[in-house]
C-alpha positions as CSV (number, residue, x, y, z in Angstrom):
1,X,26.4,-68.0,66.7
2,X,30.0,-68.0,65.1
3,X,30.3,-64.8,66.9
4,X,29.8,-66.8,70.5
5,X,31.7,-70.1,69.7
6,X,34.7,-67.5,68.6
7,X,34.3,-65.5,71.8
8,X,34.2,-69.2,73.7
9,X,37.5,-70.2,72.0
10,X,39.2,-66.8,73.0
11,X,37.9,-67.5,76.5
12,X,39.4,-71.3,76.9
13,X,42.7,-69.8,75.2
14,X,43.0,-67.2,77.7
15,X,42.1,-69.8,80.7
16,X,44.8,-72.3,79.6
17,X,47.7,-69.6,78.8
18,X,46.4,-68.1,82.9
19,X,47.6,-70.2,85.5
20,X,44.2,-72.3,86.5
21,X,42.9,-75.3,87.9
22,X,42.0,-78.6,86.3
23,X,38.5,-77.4,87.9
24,X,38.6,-74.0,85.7
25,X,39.7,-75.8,82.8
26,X,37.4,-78.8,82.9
27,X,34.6,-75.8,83.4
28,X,35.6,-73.8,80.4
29,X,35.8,-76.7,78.2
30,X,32.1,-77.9,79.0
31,X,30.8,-73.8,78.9
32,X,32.6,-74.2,75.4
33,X,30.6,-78.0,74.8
34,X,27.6,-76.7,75.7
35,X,27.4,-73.6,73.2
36,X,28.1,-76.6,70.5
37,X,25.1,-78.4,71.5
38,X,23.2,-75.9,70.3
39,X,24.1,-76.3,66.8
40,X,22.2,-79.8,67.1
41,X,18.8,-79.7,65.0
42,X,17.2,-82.8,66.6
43,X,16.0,-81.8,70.2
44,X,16.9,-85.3,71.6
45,X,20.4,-84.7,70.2
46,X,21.0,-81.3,72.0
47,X,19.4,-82.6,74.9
48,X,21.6,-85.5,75.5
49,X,24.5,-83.2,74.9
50,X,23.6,-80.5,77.1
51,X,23.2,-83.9,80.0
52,X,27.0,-84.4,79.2
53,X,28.0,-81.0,79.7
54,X,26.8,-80.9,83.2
55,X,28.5,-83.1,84.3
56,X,30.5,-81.7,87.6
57,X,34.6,-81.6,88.0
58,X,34.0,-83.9,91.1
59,X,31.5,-86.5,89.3
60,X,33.6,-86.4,86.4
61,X,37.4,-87.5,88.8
62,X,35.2,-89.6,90.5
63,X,34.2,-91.7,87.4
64,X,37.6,-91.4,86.1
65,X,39.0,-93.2,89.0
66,X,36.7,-96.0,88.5
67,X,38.0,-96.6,84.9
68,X,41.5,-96.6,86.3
69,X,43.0,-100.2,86.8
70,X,43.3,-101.1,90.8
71,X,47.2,-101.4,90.1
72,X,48.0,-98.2,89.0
């Protein structure tokens, strides 16, 4: 399991020193979530987190501009 989150960590590195999208990034940082839900005992637990690793680049801007004051 170490081996993977190392090989995870290696990955993100290499994806933000690249040039890449916000898209890419946002994607390797939820692959990266989602191998540390695993580590959760309680089923309920990993299942939530896997929900909130899902959750898609566009779903995720869309929700971020509804947090954003109308002024800005």
């Amino acid at each position: 399991m170490v081996g993977i989150c190392r090989a995870a960590l290696v990955g993100c590195t290499a994806l933000l020193l690249g040039a890449c999208s916000s898209d890419q990034l946002y994607g390797a940082v939820r692959s990266y979530q989602m191998l540390k839900c695993y580590r959760y005992q309680d089923l309920q637990q990993r299942d939530q987190c896997l929900q909130d690793a899902v959750t898609s680049y566009e779903r995720y801007q869309r929700e971020a501009r509804q947090l954003k004051p109308a002024d800005e």
